[in-house]
N, C-alpha and C positions, 0 to 999 in steps of 0.2 A: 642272442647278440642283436644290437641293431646299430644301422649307420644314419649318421646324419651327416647330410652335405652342407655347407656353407663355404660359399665363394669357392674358393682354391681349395680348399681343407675338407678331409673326410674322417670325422669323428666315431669311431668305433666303441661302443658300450656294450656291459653286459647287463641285460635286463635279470631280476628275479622277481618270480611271485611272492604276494603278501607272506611273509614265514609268522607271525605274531599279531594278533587280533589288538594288541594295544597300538599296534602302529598304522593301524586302518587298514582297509582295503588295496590300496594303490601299493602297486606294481614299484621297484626301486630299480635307478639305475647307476648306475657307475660305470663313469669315461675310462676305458681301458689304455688306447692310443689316439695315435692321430697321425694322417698319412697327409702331407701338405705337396700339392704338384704347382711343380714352377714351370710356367708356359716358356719361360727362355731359355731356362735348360734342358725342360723336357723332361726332369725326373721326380721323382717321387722323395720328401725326408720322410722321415720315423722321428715322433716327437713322442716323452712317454710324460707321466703327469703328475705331479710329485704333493704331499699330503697340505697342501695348502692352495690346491685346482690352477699350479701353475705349468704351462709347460715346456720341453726342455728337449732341445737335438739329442736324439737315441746316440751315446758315444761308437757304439760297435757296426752300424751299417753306415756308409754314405749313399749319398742321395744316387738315386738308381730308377733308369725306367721300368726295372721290372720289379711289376708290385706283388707279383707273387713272391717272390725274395723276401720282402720286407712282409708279408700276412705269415709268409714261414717263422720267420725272426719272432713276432707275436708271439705266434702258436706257441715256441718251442721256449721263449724267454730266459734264454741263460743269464742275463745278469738279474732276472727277477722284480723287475719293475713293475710290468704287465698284471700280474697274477699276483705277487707277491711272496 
């Protein structure tokens, strides 16, 4: 996994090694979610990322200061966004 910050928003991907020598050397990644903090509310949304790298307020969590709540939500992905 790795994260990438920009502005407000913290992009969460899952890195894989090279699996197939036709596809080069280089490492693949793929955006898993996206945690966006709003300084005036103070909370955290869950955005998940849909097959055309657009993305979309998570329906089942609202926005929350605790971010561990929302990395749980990830982890566990019951409407199957995340992971698939």
């Amino acid at each position: 996994m790795e994260a990438t910050v920009r502005g407000n928003s913290v992009t969460l991907a899952e890195r894989r090694i090279p699996w197939h020598e036709d596809f080069g050397p280089e490492w693949s990644t793929h955006p898993v979610a996206q945690l966006r903090w709003s300084p005036q509310l103070k909370t955290w949304g869950l955005y998940w990322r849909d097959r055309n790298t657009r993305w979309h307020a998570y329906p089942d969590c609202e926005p929350t200061p605790d971010l561990v709540r929302l990395l749980d939500e990830i982890d566990t992905d019951p409407l199957h966004v995340f992971w698939g």
